[in-house]
FIRO-926183 format. One record per residue (C-alpha): chain; x, y, z. Coordinates in steps of 0.1 Angstrom, whole numbers, plus 5000, padded with zeros to 4 digits. Example, Ala and Ser with C-alpha at 12.3 -4.5 7.8 and 13.67 -1.06 7.14 Angstrom:
// residues 2
{pt 'A'; {5123; 4955; 5078}}
{pt 'A'; {5137; 4989; 5071}}
// end
This chain:
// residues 491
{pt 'A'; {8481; 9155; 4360}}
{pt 'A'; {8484; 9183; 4335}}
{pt 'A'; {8494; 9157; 4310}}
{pt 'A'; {8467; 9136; 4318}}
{pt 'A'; {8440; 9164; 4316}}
{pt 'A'; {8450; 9175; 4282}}
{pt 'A'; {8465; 9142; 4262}}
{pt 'A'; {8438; 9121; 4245}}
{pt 'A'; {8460; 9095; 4241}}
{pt 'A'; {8470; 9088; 4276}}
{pt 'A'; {8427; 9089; 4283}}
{pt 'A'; {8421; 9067; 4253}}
{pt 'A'; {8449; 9040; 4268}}
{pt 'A'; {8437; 9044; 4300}}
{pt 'A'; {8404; 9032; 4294}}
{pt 'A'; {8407; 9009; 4262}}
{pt 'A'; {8431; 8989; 4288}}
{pt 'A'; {8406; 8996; 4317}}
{pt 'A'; {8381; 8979; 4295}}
{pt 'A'; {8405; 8953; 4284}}
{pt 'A'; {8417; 8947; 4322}}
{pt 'A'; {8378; 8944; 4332}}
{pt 'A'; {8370; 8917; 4304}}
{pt 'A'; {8399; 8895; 4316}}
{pt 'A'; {8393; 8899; 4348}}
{pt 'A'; {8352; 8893; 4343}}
{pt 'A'; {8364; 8860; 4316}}
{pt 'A'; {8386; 8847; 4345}}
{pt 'A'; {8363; 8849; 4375}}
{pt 'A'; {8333; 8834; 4351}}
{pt 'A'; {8358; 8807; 4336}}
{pt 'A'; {8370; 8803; 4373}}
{pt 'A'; {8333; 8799; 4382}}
{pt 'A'; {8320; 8777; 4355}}
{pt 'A'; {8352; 8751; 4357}}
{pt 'A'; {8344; 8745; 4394}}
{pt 'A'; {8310; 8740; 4393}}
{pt 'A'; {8318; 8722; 4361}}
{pt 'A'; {8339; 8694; 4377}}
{pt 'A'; {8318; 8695; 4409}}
{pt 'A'; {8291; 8685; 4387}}
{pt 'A'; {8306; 8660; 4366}}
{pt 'A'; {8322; 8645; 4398}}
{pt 'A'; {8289; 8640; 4418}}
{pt 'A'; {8271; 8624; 4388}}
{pt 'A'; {8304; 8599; 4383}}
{pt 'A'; {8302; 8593; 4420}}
{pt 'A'; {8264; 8586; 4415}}
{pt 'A'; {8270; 8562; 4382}}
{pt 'A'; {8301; 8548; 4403}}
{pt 'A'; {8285; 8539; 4434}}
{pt 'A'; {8249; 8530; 4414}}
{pt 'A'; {8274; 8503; 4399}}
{pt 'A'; {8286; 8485; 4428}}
{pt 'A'; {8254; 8485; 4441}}
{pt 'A'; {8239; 8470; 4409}}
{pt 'A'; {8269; 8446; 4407}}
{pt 'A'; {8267; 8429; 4444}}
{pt 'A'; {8229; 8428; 4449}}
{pt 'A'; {8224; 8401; 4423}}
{pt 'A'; {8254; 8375; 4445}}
{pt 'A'; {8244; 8392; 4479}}
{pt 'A'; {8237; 8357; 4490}}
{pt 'A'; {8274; 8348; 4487}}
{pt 'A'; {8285; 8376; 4508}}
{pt 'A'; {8279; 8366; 4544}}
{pt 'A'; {8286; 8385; 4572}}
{pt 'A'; {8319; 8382; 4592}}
{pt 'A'; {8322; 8377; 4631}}
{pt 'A'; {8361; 8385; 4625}}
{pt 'A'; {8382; 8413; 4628}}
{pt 'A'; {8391; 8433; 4602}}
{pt 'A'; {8428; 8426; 4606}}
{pt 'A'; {8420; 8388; 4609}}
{pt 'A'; {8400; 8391; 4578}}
{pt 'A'; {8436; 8413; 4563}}
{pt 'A'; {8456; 8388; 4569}}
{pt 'A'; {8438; 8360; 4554}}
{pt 'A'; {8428; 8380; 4523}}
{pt 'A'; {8468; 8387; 4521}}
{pt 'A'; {8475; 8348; 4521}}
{pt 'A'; {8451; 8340; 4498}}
{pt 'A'; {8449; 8369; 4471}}
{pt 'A'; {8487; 8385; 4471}}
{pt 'A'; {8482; 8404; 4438}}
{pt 'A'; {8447; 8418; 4454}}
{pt 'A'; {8456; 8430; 4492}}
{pt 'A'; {8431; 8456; 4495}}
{pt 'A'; {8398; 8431; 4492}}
{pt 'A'; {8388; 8414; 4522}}
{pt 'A'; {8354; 8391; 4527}}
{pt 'A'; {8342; 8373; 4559}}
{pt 'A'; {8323; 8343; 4545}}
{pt 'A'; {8337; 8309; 4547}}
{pt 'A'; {8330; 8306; 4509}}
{pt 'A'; {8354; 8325; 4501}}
{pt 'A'; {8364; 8317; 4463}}
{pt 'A'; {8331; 8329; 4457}}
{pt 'A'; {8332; 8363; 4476}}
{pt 'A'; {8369; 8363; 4462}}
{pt 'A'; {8358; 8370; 4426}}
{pt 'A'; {8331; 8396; 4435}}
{pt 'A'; {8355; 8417; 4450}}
{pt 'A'; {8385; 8410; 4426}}
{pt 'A'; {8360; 8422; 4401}}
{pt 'A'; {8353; 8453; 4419}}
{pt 'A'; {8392; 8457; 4424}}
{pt 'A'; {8397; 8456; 4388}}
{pt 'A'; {8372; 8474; 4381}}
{pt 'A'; {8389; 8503; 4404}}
{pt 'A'; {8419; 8495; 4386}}
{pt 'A'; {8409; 8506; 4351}}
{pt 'A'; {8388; 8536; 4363}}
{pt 'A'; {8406; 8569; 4354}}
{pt 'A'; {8398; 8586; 4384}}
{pt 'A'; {8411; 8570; 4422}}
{pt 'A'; {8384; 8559; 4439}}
{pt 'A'; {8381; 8553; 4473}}
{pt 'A'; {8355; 8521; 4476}}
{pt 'A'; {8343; 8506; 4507}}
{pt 'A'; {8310; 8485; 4516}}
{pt 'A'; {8300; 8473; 4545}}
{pt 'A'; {8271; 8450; 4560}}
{pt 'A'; {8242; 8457; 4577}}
{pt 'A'; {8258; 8457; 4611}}
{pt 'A'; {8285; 8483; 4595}}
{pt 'A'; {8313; 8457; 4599}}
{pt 'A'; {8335; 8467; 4568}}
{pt 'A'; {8338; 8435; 4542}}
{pt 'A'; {8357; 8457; 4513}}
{pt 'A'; {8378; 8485; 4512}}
{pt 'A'; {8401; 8495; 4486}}
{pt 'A'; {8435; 8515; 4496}}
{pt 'A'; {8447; 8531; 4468}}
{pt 'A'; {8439; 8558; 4490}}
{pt 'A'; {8454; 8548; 4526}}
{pt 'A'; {8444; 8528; 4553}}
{pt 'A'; {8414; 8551; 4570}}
{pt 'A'; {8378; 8544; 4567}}
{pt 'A'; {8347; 8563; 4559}}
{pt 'A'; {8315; 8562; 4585}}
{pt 'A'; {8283; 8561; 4569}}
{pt 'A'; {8260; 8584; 4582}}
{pt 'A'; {8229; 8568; 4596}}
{pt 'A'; {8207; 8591; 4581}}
{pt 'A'; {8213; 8579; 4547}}
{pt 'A'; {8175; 8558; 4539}}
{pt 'A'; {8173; 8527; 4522}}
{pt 'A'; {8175; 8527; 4481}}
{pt 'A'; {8189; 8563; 4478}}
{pt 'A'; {8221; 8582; 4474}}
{pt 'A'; {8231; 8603; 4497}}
{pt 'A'; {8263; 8626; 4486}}
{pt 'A'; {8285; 8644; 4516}}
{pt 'A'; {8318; 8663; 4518}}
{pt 'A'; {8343; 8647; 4542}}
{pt 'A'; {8379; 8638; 4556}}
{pt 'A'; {8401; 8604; 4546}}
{pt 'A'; {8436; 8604; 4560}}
{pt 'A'; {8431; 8641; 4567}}
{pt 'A'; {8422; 8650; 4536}}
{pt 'A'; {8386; 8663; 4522}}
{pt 'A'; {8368; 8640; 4498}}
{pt 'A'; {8333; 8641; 4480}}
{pt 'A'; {8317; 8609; 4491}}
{pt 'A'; {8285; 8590; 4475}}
{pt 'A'; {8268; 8566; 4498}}
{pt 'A'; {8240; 8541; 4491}}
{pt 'A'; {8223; 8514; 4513}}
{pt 'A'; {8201; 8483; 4512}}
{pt 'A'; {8187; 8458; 4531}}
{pt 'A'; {8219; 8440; 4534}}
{pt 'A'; {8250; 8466; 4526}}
{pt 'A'; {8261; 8504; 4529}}
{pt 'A'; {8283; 8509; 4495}}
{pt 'A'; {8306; 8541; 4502}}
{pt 'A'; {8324; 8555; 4466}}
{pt 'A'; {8344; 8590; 4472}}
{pt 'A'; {8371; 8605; 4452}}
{pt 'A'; {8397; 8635; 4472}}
{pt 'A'; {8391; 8670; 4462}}
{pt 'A'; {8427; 8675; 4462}}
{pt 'A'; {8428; 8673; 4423}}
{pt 'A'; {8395; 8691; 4412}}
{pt 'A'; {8417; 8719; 4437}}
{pt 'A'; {8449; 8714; 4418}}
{pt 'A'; {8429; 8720; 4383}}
{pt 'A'; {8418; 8749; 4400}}
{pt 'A'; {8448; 8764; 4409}}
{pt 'A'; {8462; 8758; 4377}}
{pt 'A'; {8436; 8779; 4361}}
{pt 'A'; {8439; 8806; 4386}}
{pt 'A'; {8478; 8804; 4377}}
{pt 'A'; {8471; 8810; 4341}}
{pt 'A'; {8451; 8833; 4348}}
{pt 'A'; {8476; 8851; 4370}}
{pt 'A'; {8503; 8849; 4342}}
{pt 'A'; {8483; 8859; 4313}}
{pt 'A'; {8462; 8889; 4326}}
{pt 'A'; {8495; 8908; 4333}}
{pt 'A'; {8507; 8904; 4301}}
{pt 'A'; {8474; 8908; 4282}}
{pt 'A'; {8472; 8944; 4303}}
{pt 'A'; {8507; 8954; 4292}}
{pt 'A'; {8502; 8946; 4255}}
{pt 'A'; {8470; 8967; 4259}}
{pt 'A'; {8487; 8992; 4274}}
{pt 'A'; {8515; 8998; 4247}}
{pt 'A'; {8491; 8985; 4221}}
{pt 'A'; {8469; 9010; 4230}}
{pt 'A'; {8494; 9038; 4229}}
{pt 'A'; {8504; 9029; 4197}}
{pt 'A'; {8465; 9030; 4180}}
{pt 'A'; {8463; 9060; 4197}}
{pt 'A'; {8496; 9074; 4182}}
{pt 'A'; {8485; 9059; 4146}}
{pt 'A'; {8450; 9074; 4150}}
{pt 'A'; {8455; 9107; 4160}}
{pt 'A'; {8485; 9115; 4142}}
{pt 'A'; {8463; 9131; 4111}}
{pt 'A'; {8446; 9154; 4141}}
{pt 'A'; {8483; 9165; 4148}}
{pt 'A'; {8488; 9173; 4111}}
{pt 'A'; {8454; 9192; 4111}}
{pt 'A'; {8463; 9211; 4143}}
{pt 'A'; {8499; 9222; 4126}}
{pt 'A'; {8482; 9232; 4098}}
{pt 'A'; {8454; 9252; 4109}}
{pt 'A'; {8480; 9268; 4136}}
{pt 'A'; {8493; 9285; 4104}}
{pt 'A'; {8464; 9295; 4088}}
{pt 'A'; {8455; 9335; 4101}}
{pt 'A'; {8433; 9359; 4086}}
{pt 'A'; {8463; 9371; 4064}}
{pt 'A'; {8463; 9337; 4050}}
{pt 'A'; {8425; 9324; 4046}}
{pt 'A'; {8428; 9312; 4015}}
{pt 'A'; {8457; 9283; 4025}}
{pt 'A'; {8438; 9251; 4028}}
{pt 'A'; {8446; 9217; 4050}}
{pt 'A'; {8456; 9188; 4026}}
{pt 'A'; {8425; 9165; 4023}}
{pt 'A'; {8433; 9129; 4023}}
{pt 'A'; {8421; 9107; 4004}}
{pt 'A'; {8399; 9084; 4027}}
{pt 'A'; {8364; 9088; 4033}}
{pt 'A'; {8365; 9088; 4070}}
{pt 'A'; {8365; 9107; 4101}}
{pt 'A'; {8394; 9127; 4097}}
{pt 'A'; {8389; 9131; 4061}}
{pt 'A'; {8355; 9146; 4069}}
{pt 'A'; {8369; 9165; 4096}}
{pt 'A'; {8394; 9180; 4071}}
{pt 'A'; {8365; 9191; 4045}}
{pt 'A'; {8343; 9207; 4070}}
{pt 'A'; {8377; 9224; 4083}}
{pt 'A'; {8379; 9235; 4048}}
{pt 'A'; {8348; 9242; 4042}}
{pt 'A'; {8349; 9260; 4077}}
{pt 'A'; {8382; 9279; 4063}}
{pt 'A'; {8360; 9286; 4031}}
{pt 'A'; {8334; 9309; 4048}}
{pt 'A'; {8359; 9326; 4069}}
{pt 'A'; {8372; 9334; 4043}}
{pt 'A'; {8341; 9346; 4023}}
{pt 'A'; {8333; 9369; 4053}}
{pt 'A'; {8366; 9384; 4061}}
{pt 'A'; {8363; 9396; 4022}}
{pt 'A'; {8329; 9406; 4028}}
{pt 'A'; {8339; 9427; 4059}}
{pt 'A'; {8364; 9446; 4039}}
{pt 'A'; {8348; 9453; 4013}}
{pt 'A'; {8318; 9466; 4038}}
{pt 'A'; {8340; 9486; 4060}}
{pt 'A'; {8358; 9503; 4026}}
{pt 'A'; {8322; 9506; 4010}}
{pt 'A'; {8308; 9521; 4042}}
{pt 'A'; {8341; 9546; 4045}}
{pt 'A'; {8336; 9555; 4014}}
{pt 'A'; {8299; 9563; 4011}}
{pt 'A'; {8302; 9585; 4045}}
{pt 'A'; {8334; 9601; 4032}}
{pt 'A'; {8320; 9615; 4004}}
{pt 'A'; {8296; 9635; 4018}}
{pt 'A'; {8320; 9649; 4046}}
{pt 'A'; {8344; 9655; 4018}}
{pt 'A'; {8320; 9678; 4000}}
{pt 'A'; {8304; 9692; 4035}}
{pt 'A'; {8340; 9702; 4045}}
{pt 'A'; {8346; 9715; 4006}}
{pt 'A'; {8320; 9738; 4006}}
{pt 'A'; {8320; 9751; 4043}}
{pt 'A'; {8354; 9761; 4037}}
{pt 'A'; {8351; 9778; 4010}}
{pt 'A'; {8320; 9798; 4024}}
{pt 'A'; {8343; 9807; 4047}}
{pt 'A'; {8374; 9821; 4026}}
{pt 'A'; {8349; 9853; 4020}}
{pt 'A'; {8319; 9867; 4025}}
{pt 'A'; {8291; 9857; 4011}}
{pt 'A'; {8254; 9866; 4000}}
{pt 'A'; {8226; 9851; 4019}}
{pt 'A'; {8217; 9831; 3990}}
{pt 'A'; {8250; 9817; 3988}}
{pt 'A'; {8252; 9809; 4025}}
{pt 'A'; {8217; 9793; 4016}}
{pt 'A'; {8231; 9770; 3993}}
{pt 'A'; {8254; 9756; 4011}}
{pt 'A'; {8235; 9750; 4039}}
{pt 'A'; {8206; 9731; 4015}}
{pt 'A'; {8240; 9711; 3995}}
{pt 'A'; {8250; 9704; 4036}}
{pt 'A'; {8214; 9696; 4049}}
{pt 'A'; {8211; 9669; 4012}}
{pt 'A'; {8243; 9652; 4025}}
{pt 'A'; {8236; 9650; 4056}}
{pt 'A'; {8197; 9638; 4050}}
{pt 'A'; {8219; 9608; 4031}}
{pt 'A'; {8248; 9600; 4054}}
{pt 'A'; {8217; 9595; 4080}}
{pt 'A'; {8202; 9568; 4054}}
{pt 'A'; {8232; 9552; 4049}}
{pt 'A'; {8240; 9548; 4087}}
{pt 'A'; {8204; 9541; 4094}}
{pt 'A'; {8204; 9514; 4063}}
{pt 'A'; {8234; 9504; 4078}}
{pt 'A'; {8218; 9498; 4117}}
{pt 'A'; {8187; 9481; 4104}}
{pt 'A'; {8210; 9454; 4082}}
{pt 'A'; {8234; 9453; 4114}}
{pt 'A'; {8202; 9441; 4135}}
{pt 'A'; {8193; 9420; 4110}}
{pt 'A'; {8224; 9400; 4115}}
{pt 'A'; {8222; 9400; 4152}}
{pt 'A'; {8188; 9388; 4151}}
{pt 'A'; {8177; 9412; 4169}}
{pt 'A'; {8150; 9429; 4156}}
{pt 'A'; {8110; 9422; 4163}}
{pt 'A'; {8083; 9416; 4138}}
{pt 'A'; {8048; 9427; 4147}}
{pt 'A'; {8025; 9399; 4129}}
{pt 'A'; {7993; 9404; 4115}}
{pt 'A'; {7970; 9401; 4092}}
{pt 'A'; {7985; 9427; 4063}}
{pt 'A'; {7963; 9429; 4030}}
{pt 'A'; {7987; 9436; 4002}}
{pt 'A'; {7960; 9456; 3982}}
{pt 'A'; {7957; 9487; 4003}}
{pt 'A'; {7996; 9488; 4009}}
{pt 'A'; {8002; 9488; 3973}}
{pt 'A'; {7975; 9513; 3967}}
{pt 'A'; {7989; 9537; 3994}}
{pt 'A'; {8026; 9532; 3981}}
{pt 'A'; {8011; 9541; 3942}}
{pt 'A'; {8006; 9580; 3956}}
{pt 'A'; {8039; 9578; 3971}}
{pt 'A'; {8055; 9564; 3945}}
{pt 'A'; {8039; 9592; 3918}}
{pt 'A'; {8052; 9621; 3937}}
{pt 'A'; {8090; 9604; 3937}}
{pt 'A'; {8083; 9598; 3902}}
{pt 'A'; {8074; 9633; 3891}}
{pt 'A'; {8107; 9653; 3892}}
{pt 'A'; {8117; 9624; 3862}}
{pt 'A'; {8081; 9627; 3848}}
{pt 'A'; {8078; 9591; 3849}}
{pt 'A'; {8046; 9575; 3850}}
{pt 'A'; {8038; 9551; 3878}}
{pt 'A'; {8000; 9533; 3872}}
{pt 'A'; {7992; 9496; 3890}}
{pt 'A'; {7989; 9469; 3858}}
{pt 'A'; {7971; 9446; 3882}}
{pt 'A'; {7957; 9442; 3918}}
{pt 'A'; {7938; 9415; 3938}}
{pt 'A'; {7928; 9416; 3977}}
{pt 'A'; {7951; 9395; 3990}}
{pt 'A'; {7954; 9391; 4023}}
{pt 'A'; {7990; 9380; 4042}}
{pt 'A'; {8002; 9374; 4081}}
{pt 'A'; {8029; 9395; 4083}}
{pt 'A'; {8048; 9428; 4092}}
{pt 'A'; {8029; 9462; 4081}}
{pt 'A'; {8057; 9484; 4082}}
{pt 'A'; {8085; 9463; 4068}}
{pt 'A'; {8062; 9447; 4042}}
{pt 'A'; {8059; 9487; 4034}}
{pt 'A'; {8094; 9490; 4032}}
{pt 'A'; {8104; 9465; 4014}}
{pt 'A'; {8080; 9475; 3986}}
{pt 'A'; {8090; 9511; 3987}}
{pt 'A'; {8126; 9501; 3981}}
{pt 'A'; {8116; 9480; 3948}}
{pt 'A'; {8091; 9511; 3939}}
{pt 'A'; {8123; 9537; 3949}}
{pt 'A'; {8149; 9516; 3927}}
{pt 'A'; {8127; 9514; 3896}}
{pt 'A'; {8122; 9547; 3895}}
{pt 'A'; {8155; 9558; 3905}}
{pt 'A'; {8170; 9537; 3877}}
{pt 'A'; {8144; 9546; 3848}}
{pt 'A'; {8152; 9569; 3819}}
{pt 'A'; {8129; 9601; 3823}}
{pt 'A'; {8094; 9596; 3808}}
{pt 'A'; {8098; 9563; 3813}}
{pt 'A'; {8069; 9542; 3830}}
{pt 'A'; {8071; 9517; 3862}}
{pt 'A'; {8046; 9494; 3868}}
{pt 'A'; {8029; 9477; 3899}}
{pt 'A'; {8008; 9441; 3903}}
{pt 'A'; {7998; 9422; 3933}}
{pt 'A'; {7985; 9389; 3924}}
{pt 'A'; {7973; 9346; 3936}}
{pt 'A'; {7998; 9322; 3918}}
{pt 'A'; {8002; 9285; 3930}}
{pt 'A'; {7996; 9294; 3965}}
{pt 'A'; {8015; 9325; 3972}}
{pt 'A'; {8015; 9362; 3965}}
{pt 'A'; {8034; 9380; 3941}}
{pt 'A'; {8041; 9413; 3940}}
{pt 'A'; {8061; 9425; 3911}}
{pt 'A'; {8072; 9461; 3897}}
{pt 'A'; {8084; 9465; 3860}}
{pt 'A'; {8105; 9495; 3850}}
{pt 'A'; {8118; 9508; 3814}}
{pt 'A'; {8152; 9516; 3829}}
{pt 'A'; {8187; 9510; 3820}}
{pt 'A'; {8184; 9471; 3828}}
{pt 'A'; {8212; 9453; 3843}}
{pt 'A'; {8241; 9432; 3829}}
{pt 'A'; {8234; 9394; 3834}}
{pt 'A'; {8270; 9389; 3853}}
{pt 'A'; {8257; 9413; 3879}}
{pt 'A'; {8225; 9401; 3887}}
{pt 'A'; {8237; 9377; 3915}}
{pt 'A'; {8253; 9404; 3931}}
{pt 'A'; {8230; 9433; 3927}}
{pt 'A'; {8214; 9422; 3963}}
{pt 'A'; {8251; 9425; 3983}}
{pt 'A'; {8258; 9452; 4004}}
{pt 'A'; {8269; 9485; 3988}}
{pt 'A'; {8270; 9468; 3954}}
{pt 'A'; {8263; 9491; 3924}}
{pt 'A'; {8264; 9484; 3886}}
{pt 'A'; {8279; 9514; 3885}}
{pt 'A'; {8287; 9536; 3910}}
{pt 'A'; {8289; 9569; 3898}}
{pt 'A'; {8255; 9574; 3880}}
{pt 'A'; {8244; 9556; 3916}}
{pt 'A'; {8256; 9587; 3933}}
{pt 'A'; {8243; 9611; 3910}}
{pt 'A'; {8208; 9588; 3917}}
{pt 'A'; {8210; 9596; 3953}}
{pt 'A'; {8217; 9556; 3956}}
{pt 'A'; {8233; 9537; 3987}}
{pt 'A'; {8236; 9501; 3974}}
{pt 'A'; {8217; 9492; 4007}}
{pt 'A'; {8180; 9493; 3994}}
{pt 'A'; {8181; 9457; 3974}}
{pt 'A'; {8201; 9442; 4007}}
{pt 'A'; {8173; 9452; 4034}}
{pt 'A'; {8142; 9442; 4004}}
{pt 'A'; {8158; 9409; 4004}}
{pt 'A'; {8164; 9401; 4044}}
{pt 'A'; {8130; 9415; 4049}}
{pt 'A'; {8114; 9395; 4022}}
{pt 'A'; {8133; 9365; 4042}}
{pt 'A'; {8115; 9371; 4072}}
{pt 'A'; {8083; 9368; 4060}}
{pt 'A'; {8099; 9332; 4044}}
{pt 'A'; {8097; 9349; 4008}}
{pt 'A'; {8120; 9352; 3979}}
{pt 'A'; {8129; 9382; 3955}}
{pt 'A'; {8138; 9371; 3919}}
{pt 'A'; {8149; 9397; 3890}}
{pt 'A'; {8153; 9395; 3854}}
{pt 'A'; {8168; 9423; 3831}}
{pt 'A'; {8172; 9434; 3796}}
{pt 'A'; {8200; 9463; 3791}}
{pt 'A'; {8179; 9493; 3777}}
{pt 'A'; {8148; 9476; 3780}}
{pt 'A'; {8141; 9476; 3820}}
{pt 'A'; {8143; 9450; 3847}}
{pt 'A'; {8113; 9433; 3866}}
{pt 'A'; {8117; 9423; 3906}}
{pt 'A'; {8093; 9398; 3922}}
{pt 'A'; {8087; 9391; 3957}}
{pt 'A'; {8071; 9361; 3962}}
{pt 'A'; {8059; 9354; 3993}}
{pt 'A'; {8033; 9327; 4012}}
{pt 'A'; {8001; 9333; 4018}}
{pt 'A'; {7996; 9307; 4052}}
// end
């Protein structure tokens, strides 16, 4: 049963021969079916033509058929003397060469037919004037119910034996035709022999047949499932041999890749965050721990004491932005976070965040001033539409030479809202500029430290800028200053 729960093949055997096994069996039965009523058919409408012929061929000489007063034997035995070669004719007239050649006619007749006929007519006081006996020496009644000019056709016994019988009567004759059921049941049988042989080995063909397709078609799956058995996150970068075949199992071997691929690209991404992350809270424990202890080697004057406390209180004011950074982007790729939508106009945000942005700016004498401004109106997040501008506003400045300038816009373009902010700081090199929104990524890392930089700032400006369906582009000059956009819908 265990094998049977857990191999494919046996299920796909099972029912590619169930469904084999079910369309033989249905063909037979409907063959079976359609044979019978077939030759039931066709052997009522021959009994019909063959019975419709007698009657056509004695009505015209009916006047040379008289009726007999004689036995039947009597009538034998005569018919015997007379007609050797044709002993199963009999007439009761005393013309008798002329009643002779109807019914040697209707003999031959029976003679050539293909199929063995039982005929036998009698007059209209049901004394029996011919009867054939190719078929034995029993006679047929006539059922009285039969009505003059039609054709009445009945299922009965002759020597024992059932028969399909057509009968037709006139004025002057009852005209019986039948033919034994005995072979329409051995064509039968035969069928139902065949049948009998063939389905057994039909089913056992499908049976190993279908083992073997199954083999052949799930063999590649095997070779995947070895393969990818080997592949562990040591190993990511091993790939499965793609065939060359574009179908299912070559697709399925792609997106394994592909699959593989992204693993891949995340487990990389995970160790570089984790060693990025260790290293930015490190730091400021290492120099925390640096100068506590040596405060505590000797006594100290209170300014002293004070700043090491203010050194201690900076680095701990930052490893609390990086691990709240860190939270915010960790919700973020939960999904669990909650936007609170409304109607947000971009002008009085970017108006508040200029005064903001001045005083951060001062300590650098740098001069913050808003180039260009129109009251646009968004549906969106206040506070993390605030944040993700302060972050922009916070990087420009952090990264401008002192006295340098930063500039602010909000402006209508094709449909959407741009908000843009133009430094004069050290620009950044092109190869960088697809990587400058990753986690903890810095152009360089030690003048980011002595900025007071994370690398988290660009990563949160960018997921928030995708929630509100917006993009973030940049382009840089080195020396000359870099410009970030955020474009984002207005509907």
């Amino acid at each position: 049963m265990a094998f049977w729960n857990q191999s494919i093949r046996t299920k796909l055997t099972f029912w590619y021969s169930l469904l084999v096994l079910s369309t033989l069996v249905a063909f037979g039965v409907a063959s079976y079916w359609f044979t019978s009523n077939t030759l039931s058919t066709n052997l009522d409408l021959s009994l019909k033509i063959e019975v419709g012929w007698v009657k056509d061929f004695i009505q015209p000489q009916a006047s040379k058929v008289k009726p007999s007063k004689r036995s039947i034997d009597a009538l034998l035995q005569k018919k015997s003397k007379l007609l050797p070669q044709a002993a199963d004719t009999l007439q009761a007239d005393t013309t008798a060469e002329a009643a002779d050649e109807i019914w040697n006619h209707i003999f031959k007749h029976t003679l050539v037919s293909p199929k063995k006929t039982y005929i036998q007519v009698e007059d209209r006081h049901g004394a029996i004037i011919y009867r054939n006996y190719s078929l034995g020496g029993d006679t047929l009644a006539v059922s009285d119910s039969v009505g003059v000019n039609t054709t009445h056709l009945t299922t009965t016994l002759l020597n024992g034996e059932p028969v399909r019988a057509a009968i037709t009567r006139d004025k002057n004759f009852s005209i019986i035709v039948a033919y034994p059921l005995r072979e329409l049941g051995e064509v039968l049988e035969n069928l139902f022999s065949i049948f009998l042989i063939l389905i057994p080995i039909a089913l056992a063909v499908s049976v190993f047949g279908g083992l073997y397709l199954a083999n052949k078609s799930l063999k590649p799956v095997d070779r995947i499932t070895t393969h990818a058995r080997k592949i562990t996150a040591e190993n990511l970068d091993q790939k499965i041999a793609v065939r060359n075949v574009n179908d299912e199992i070559g697709r399925l071997t792609a997106t394994i890749n592909e699959m593989i691929q992204r693993l891949h690209e995340s487990f990389a991404q995970i160790r570089q965050f984790s060693a990025d992350a260790s290293h930015e809270l490190r730091t400021p424990l290492t120099i925390m721990r640096g100068e506590i202890e040596l405060s505590l080697r000797s006594l100290k004057t209170p300014e002293e004491y004070r700043r090491v406390l203010a050194s201690s209180l900076e680095e701990i004011l930052r490893m609390t932005s990086i691990i709240d950074n860190l939270l915010t982007l960790g919700k973020a790729d939960q999904g669990v976070y909650e936007l609170n939508l409304e109607e947000v106009g971009l002008e009085e945000i970017v108006r508040d965040l200029h005064g903001d942005s001045e005083v951060l700016a001062e300590p650098k004498n740098i001069k913050v001033t808003i180039k260009k401004i129109e009251p646009i109106t968004i549906i969106g997040d206040k506070v993390r539409l605030r944040q993700l501008f302060i972050n922009l506003i916070d990087n420009a400045i952090k990264y401008s030479h002192i006295g340098g300038s930063v500039t602010l816009s909000v402006e209508r373009q094709n449909g959407t809202a741009l908000f843009r902010v133009e430094d004069t700081g050290i620009g950044i090199p092109e190869q960088d500029l697809e990587r400058i929104f990753d986690r903890f990524y810095r152009v360089d890392k030690a003048r980011s430290r002595e900025l007071g930089g994370t690398g988290l700032g660009l990563s949160i400006a960018k997921w928030i800028a995708g929630l509100h369906r917006g993009t973030i582009t940049v382009t840089s000059e080195l020396d000359k200053g870099s410009v970030f956009t955020v474009q984002l819908p207005l509907n």
